[in-house]
N, C-alpha and C positions, 0 to 999 in steps of 0.2 A: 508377354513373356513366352509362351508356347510355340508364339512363329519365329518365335528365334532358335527355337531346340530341335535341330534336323532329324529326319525318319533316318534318314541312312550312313552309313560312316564306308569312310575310305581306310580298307587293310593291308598291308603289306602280306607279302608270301616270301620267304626266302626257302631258299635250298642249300642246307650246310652251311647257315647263318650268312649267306650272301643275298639280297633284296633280288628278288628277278621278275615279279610284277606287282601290281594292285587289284583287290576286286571293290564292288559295289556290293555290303552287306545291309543287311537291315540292322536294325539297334537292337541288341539281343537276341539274334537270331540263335536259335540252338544249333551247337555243338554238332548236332548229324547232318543238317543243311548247309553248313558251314564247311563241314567235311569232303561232302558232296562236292558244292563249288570250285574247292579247292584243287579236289582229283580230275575235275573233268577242265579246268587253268593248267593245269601240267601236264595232261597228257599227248605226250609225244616228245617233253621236255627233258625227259629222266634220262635221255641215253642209255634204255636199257639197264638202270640201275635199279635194286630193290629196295622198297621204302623200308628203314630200320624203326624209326621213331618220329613220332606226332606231336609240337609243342604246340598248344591254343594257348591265347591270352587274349579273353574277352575283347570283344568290340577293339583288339588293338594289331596283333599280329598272329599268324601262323606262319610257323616254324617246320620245315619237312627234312628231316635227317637222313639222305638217301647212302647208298654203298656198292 
Protein backbone atom coordinates (compact mmCIF):
# COMPACT_ATOMS: atom_id res chain seq x y z
CA UNK A 1 0.00 0.00 0.00
CA UNK A 2 2.79 2.59 0.49
CA UNK A 3 4.19 2.48 -3.13
CA UNK A 4 1.11 3.57 -4.13
CA UNK A 5 0.98 6.76 -1.81
CA UNK A 6 3.27 9.49 -3.85
CA UNK A 7 5.95 11.76 -2.16
CA UNK A 8 4.81 14.57 -4.18
CA UNK A 9 1.68 16.21 -5.37
CA UNK A 10 0.94 18.49 -8.34
CA UNK A 11 -0.52 22.27 -7.18
CA UNK A 12 -2.09 24.71 -9.03
CA UNK A 13 -1.11 28.68 -8.59
CA UNK A 14 -3.62 31.08 -9.73
CA UNK A 15 -3.60 34.96 -9.90
CA UNK A 16 -6.92 36.66 -9.16
CA UNK A 17 -8.44 33.18 -9.19
CA UNK A 18 -7.36 32.42 -12.76
CA UNK A 19 -4.99 29.02 -13.03
CA UNK A 20 -1.65 30.34 -14.62
CA UNK A 21 0.78 27.32 -13.74
CA UNK A 22 1.71 24.16 -11.70
CA UNK A 23 4.53 23.27 -9.22
CA UNK A 24 6.03 20.07 -7.94
CA UNK A 25 5.49 20.13 -4.00
CA UNK A 26 6.36 17.74 -1.62
CA UNK A 27 3.33 16.17 0.72
CA UNK A 28 3.17 18.57 3.51
CA UNK A 29 5.67 20.65 2.70
CA UNK A 30 5.36 23.80 5.18
CA UNK A 31 3.65 26.77 4.43
CA UNK A 32 7.16 29.09 4.16
CA UNK A 33 8.81 26.65 1.47
CA UNK A 34 5.70 26.67 -0.24
CA UNK A 35 5.72 30.25 -0.17
CA UNK A 36 9.00 30.61 -1.41
CA UNK A 37 8.30 28.25 -4.53
CA UNK A 38 5.62 30.11 -5.37
CA UNK A 39 7.30 33.80 -5.34
CA UNK A 40 10.21 32.81 -7.30
CA UNK A 41 7.08 30.76 -10.24
CA UNK A 42 5.84 34.35 -10.57
CA UNK A 43 8.37 36.43 -10.69
CA UNK A 44 8.39 38.46 -13.76
CA UNK A 45 4.63 37.46 -14.11
CA UNK A 46 2.97 40.12 -11.90
CA UNK A 47 3.24 43.00 -14.38
CA UNK A 48 4.35 45.10 -11.89
CA UNK A 49 1.37 44.64 -9.75
CA UNK A 50 1.45 44.43 -5.74
CA UNK A 51 0.74 41.24 -3.99
CA UNK A 52 -2.54 42.15 -1.71
CA UNK A 53 -3.30 38.67 -0.31
CA UNK A 54 -2.05 35.05 0.01
CA UNK A 55 -4.61 31.95 -0.16
CA UNK A 56 -2.89 28.32 0.71
CA UNK A 57 -4.86 25.29 0.78
CA UNK A 58 -2.74 22.45 1.86
CA UNK A 59 -1.25 20.02 -0.57
CA UNK A 60 -4.03 21.56 -3.02
CA UNK A 61 -3.76 25.10 -4.40
CA UNK A 62 -2.35 28.60 -3.88
CA UNK A 63 -4.07 31.37 -4.53
CA UNK A 64 -2.08 35.01 -5.12
CA UNK A 65 -4.50 38.18 -5.02
CA UNK A 66 -2.44 40.76 -7.01
CA UNK A 67 -3.51 44.77 -7.65
Amino acid sequence: EKMLVSDTVQMGIQVNGKLKTTITINLDENESSVKEKVHSTLEGKLDGKSIVKEIYVKNKIYNVVVK
